[in-house]
TIDOPA-565951 format. One record per residue (C-alpha): residue number from 1; z, y, x; residue in one letter. Coordinates in steps of 0.5 Angstrom, whole numbers, plus 500, padded with zeros to 3 digits. Each point is the difference from the previous one (the first is absolute). Example, Ala and Ser with C-alpha at 12.3 -4.5 7.8 and 13.67 -1.06 7.14 Angstrom:
<r><i>1</i><z>516</z><y>491</y><x>525</x><aa>a</aa></r>
<r><i>2</i><z>498</z><y>507</y><x>502</x><aa>s</aa></r>
END
This chain:
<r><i>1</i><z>455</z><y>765</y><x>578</x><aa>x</aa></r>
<r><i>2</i><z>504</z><y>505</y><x>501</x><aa>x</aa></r>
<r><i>3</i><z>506</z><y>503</y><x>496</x><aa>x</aa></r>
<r><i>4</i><z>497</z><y>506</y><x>498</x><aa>x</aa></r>
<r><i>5</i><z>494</z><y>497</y><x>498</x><aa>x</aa></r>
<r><i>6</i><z>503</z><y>495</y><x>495</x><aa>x</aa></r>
<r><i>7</i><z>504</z><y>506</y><x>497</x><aa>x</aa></r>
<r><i>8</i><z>493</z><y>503</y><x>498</x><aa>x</aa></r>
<r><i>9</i><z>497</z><y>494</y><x>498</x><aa>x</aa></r>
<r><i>10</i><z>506</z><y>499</y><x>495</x><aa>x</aa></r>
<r><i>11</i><z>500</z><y>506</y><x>498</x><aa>x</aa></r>
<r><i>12</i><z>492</z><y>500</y><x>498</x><aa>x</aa></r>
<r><i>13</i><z>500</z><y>493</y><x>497</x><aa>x</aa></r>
<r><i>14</i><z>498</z><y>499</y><x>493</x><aa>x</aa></r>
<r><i>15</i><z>507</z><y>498</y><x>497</x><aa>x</aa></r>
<r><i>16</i><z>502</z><y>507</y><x>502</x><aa>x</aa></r>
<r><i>17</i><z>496</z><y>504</y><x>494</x><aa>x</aa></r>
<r><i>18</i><z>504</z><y>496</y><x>495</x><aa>x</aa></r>
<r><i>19</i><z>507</z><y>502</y><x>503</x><aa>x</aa></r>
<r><i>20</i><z>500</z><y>506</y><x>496</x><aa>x</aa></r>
<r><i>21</i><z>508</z><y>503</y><x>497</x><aa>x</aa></r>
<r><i>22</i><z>504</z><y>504</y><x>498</x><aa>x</aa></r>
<r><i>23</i><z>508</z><y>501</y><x>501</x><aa>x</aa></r>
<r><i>24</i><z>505</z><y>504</y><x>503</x><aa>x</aa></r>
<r><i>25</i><z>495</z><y>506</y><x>497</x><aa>x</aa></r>
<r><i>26</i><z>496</z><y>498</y><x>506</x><aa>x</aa></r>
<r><i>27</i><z>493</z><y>495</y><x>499</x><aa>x</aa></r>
<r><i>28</i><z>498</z><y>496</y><x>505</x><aa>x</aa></r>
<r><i>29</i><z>492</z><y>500</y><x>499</x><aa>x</aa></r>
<r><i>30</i><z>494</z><y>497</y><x>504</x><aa>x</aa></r>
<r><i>31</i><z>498</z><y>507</y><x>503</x><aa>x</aa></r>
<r><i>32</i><z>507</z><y>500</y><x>503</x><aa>x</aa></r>
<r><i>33</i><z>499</z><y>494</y><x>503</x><aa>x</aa></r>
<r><i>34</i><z>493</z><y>503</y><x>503</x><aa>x</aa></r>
<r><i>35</i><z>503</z><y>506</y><x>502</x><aa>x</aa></r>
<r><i>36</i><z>505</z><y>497</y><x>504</x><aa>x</aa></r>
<r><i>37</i><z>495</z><y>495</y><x>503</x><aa>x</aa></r>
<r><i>38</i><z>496</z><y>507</y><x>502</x><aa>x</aa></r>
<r><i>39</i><z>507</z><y>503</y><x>503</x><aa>x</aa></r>
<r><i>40</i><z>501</z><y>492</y><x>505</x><aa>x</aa></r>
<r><i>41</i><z>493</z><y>501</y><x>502</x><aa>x</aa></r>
<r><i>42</i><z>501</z><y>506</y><x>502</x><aa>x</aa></r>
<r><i>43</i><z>507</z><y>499</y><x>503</x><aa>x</aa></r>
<r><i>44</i><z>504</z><y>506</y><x>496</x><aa>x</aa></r>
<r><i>45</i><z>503</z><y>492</y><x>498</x><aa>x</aa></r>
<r><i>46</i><z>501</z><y>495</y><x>505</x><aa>x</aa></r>
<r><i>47</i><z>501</z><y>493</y><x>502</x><aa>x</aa></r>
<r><i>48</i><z>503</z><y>497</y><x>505</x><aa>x</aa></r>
<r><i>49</i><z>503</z><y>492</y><x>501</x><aa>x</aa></r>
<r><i>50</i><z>508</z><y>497</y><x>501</x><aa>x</aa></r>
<r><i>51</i><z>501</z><y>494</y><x>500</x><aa>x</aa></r>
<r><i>52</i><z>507</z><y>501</y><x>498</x><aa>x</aa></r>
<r><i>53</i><z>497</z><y>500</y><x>493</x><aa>x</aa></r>
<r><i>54</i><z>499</z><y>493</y><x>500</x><aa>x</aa></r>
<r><i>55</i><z>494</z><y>498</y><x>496</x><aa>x</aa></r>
<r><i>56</i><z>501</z><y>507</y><x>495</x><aa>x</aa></r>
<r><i>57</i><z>498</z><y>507</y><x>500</x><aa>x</aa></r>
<r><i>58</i><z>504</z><y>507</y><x>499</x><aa>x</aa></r>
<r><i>59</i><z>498</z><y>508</y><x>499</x><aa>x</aa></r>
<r><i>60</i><z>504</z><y>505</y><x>504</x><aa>x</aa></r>
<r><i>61</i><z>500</z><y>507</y><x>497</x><aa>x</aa></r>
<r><i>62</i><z>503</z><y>503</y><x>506</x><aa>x</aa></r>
<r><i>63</i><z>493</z><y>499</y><x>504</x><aa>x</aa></r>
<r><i>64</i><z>496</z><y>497</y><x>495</x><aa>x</aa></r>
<r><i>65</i><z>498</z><y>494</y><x>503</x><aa>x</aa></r>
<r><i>66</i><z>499</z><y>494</y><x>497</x><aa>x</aa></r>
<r><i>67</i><z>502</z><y>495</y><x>503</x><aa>x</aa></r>
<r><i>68</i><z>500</z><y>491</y><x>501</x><aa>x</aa></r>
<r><i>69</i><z>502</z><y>494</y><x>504</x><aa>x</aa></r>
<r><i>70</i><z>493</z><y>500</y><x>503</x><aa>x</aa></r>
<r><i>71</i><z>493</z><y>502</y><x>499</x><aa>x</aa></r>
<r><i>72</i><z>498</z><y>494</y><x>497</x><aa>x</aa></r>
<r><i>73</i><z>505</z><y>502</y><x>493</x><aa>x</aa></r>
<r><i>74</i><z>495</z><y>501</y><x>495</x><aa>x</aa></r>
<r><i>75</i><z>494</z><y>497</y><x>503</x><aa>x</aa></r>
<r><i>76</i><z>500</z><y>494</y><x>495</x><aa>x</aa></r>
<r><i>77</i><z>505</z><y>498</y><x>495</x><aa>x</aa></r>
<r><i>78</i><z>501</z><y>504</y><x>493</x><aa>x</aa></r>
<r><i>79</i><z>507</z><y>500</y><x>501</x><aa>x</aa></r>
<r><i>80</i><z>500</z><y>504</y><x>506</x><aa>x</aa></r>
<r><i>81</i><z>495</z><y>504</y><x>497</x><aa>x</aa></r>
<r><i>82</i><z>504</z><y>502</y><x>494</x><aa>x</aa></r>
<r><i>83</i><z>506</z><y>501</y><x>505</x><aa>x</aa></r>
<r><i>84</i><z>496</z><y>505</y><x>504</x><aa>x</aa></r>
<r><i>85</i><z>498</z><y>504</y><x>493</x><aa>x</aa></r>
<r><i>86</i><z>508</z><y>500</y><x>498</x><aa>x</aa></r>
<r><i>87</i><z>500</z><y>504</y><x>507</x><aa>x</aa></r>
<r><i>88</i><z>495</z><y>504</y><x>499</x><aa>x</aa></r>
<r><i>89</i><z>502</z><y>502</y><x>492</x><aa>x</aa></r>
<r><i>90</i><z>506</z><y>503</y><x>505</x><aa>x</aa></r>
<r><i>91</i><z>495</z><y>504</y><x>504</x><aa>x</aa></r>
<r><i>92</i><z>497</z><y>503</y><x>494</x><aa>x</aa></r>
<r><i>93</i><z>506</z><y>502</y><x>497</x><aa>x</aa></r>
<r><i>94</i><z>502</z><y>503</y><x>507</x><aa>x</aa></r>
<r><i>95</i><z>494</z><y>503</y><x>502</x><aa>x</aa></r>
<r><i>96</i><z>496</z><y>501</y><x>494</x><aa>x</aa></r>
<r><i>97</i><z>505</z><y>502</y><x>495</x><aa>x</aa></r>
<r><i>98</i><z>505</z><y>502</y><x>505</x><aa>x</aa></r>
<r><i>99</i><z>506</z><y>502</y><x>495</x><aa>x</aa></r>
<r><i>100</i><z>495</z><y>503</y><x>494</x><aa>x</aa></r>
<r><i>101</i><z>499</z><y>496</y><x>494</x><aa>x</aa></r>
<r><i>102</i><z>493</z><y>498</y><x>497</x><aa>x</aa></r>
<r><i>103</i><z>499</z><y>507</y><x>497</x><aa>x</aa></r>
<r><i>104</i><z>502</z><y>503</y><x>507</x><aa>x</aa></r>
<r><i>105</i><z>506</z><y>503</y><x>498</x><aa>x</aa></r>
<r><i>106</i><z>506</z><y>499</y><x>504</x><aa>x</aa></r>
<r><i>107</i><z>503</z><y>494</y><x>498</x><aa>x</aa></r>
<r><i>108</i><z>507</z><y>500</y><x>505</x><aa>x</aa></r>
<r><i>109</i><z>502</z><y>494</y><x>504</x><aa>x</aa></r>
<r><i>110</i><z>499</z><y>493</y><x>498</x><aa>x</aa></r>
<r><i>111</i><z>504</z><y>495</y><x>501</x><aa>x</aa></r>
<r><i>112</i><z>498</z><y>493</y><x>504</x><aa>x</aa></r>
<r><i>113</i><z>501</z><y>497</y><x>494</x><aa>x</aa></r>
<r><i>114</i><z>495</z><y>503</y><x>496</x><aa>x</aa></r>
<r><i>115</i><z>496</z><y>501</y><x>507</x><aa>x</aa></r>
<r><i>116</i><z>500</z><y>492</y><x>501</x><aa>x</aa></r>
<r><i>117</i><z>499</z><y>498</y><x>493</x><aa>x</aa></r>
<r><i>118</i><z>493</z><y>504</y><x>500</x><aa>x</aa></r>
<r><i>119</i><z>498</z><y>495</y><x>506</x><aa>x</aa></r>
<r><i>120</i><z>503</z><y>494</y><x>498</x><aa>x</aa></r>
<r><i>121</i><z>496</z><y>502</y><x>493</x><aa>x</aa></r>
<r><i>122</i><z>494</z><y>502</y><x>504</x><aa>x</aa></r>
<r><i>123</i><z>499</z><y>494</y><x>505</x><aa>x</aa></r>
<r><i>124</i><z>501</z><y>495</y><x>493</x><aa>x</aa></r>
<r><i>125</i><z>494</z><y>504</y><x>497</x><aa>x</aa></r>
<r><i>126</i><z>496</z><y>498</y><x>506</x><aa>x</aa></r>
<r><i>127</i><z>502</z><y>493</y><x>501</x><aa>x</aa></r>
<r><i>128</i><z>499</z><y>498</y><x>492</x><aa>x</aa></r>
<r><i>129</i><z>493</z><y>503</y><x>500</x><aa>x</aa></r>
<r><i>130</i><z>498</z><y>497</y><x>506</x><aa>x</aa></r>
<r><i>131</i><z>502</z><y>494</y><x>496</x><aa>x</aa></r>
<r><i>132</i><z>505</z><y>498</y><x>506</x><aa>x</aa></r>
<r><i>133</i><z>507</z><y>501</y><x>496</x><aa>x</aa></r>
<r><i>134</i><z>503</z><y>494</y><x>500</x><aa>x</aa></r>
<r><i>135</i><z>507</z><y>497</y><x>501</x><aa>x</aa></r>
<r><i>136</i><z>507</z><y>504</y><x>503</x><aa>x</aa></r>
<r><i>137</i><z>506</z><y>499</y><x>497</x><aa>x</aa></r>
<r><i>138</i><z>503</z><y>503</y><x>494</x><aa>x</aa></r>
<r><i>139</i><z>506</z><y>505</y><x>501</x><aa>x</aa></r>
<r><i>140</i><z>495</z><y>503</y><x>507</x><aa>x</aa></r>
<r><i>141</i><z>497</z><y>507</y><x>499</x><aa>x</aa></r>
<r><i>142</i><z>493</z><y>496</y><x>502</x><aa>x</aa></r>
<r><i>143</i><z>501</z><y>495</y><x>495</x><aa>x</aa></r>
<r><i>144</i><z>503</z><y>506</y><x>495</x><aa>x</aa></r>
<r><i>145</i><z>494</z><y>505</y><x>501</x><aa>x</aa></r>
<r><i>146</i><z>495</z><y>494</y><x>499</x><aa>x</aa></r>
<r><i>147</i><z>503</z><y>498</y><x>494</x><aa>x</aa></r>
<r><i>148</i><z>500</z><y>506</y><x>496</x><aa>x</aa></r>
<r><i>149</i><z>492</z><y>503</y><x>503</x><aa>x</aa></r>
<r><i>150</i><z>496</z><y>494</y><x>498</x><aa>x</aa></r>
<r><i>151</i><z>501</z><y>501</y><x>493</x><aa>x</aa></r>
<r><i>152</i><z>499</z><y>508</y><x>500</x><aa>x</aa></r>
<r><i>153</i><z>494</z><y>497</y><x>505</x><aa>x</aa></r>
<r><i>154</i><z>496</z><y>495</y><x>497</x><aa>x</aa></r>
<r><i>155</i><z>500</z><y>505</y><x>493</x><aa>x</aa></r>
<r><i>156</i><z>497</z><y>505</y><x>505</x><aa>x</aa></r>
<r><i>157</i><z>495</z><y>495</y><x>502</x><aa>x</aa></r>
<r><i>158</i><z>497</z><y>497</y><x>494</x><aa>x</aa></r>
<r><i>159</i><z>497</z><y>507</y><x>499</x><aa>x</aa></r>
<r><i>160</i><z>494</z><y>503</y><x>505</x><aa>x</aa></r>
<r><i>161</i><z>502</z><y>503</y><x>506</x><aa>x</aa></r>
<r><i>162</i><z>500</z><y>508</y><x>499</x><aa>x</aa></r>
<r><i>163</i><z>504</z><y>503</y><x>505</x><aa>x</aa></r>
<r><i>164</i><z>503</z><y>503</y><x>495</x><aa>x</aa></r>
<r><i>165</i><z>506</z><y>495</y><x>497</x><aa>x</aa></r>
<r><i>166</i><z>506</z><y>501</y><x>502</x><aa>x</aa></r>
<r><i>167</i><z>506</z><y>496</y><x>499</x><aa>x</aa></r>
<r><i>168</i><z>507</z><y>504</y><x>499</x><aa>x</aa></r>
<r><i>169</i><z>507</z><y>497</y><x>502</x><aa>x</aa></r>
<r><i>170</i><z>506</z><y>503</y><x>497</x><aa>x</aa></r>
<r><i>171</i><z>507</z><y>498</y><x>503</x><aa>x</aa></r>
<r><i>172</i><z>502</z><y>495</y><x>495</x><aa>x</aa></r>
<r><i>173</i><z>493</z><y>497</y><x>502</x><aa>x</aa></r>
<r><i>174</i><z>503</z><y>499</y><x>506</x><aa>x</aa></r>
<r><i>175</i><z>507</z><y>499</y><x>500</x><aa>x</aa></r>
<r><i>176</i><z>500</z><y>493</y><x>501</x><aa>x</aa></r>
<r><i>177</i><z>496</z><y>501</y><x>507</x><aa>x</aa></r>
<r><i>178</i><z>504</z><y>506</y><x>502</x><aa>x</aa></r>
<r><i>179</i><z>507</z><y>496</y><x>499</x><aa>x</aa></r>
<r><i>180</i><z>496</z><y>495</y><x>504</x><aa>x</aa></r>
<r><i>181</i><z>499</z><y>506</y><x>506</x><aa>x</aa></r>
<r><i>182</i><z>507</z><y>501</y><x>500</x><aa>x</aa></r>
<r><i>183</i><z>503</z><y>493</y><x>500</x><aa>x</aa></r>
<r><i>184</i><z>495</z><y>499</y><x>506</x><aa>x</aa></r>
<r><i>185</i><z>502</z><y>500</y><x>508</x><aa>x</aa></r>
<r><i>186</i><z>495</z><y>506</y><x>502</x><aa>x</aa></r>
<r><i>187</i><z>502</z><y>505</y><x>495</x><aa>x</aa></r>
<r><i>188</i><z>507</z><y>499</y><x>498</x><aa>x</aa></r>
<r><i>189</i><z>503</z><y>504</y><x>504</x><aa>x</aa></r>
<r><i>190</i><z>494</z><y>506</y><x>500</x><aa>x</aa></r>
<r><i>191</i><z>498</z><y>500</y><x>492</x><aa>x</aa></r>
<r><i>192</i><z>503</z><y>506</y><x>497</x><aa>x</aa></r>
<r><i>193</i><z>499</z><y>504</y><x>507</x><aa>x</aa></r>
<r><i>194</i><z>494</z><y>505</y><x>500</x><aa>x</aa></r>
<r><i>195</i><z>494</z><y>497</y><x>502</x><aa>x</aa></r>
<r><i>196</i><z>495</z><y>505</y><x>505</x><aa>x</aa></r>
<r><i>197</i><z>495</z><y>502</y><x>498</x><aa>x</aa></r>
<r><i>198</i><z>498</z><y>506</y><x>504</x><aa>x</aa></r>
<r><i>199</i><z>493</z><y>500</y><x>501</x><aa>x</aa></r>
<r><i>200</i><z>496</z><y>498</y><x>505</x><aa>x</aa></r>
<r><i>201</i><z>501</z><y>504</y><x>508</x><aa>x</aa></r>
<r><i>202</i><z>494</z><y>498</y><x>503</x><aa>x</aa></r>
<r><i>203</i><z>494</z><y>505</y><x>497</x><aa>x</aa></r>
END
C-alpha cells in the first residue's frame, strides 16, 4: 500500500479519538488529526519515501512532506503507526497552528523541545490506546512519553468516550521526557533551537 495511504489510514484509525492534549498552550485533539488527513488527501501536505531513513519516519517543515523508508511504513505494525502520528502531530503544529496558540493568538517561536515533546506525548497516546505499548528502555524519550501517559491514559479511558476529555500536561508533568529529549542523539544539538512552524505552502 502506498506511503500516503497508510498515513490517512493512521490518521483515521480508532486509537486517534482518544489522543486528545494539551500542553504548550497547544492541543493536539482528534479533529486535528482528521484536518490533517484531509490536507494529504488533498496534497497541500505530502509524503514521499527515502530509504536513508531506515525503518523510521520524519516531518519536514520546509516542504511539508511526510516522509518514510518506504511505502509499506505504517501499513502494519502499531509501532510504526504511532511513529507515523508523532510525525504528524508535527505537521499539525506547522500547518494547522502555524505559530498561533490554541486561542489563535500569536504565540511566537516554539522551541524543538517542546515541538518534539508534543509528538513524543502524541505517538505514546496512540500506541497505549491502541493497547500496543509496551517494552522500550528507560532513560529514552519513546520509554519516558509512555511511561507518563499510561497513567494519564487509562484514568481517561475508564470513563465513556465523549470527545470532549482532554488530558492536560505541564512542564513538570514532562521534565523527565524533556531531559530524555535533550540527552537523545537526534536533538541534543537542536532542542533549544526554534522549531518551524510556518504554515502550510501549498493551498
Amino acid at each position: 500500500m502506498a506511503l500516503k495511504q497508510n498515513v490517512i489510514n493512521a490518521l483515521m484509525s480508532a486509537p486517534v479519538r482518544w489522543v486528545n492534549f494539551t500542553f504548550a498552550n497547544r492541543m493536539i485533539s482528534p479533529i486535528c488529526f482528521y484536518m490533517l488527513a484531509g490536507y494529504v488527501n488533498s496534497g497541500r501536505v505530502q509524503c514521499a519515501t527515502d530509504p536513508n531513513l531506515n525503518d523510521h519516519a520524519e516531518y519536514d517543515p520546509g516542504t511539508d512532506t511526510i516522509r518514510a523508508s518506504d511505502n509499506d511504513y505504517g501499513s502494519n505494525y502499531w509501532d510504526e503507526k504511532s511513529t507515523l502520528i508523532h510525525e504528524c502531530a508535527h505537521a499539525i503544529l506547522d500547518c494547522i497552528y502555524a505559530g498561533k496558540d490554541m486561542n489563535g493568538g500569536n504565540a511566537g517561536p516554539m522551541k524543538v523541545l517542546d515541538d518534539e515533546t508534543i509528538g513524543y506525548l502524541a505517538g505514546a497516546v496512540y500506541l497505549i490506546a491502541a493497547n500496543a505499548g509496551t517494552g522500550g528502555t528507560k532513560g529514552e524519550p519513546d520509554y519516558e512519553a509512555r511511561d507518563l501517559v499510561r497513567p494519564k491514559l487509562a484514568a481517561l479511558m475508564t470513563k465513556p468516550w465523549t470527545g470532549c476529555e482532554t488530558i492536560a500536561f505541564t512542564t513538570k508533568d514532562v521534565a523527565t521526557l524533556q531531559a530524555a529529549i535533550k540527552k537523545h542523539r537526534f536533538y541534543k544539538n537542536t532542542w533549544n533551537t526554534n522549531a518551524i512552524q510556518n504554515g502550510a505552502s501549498r493551498p
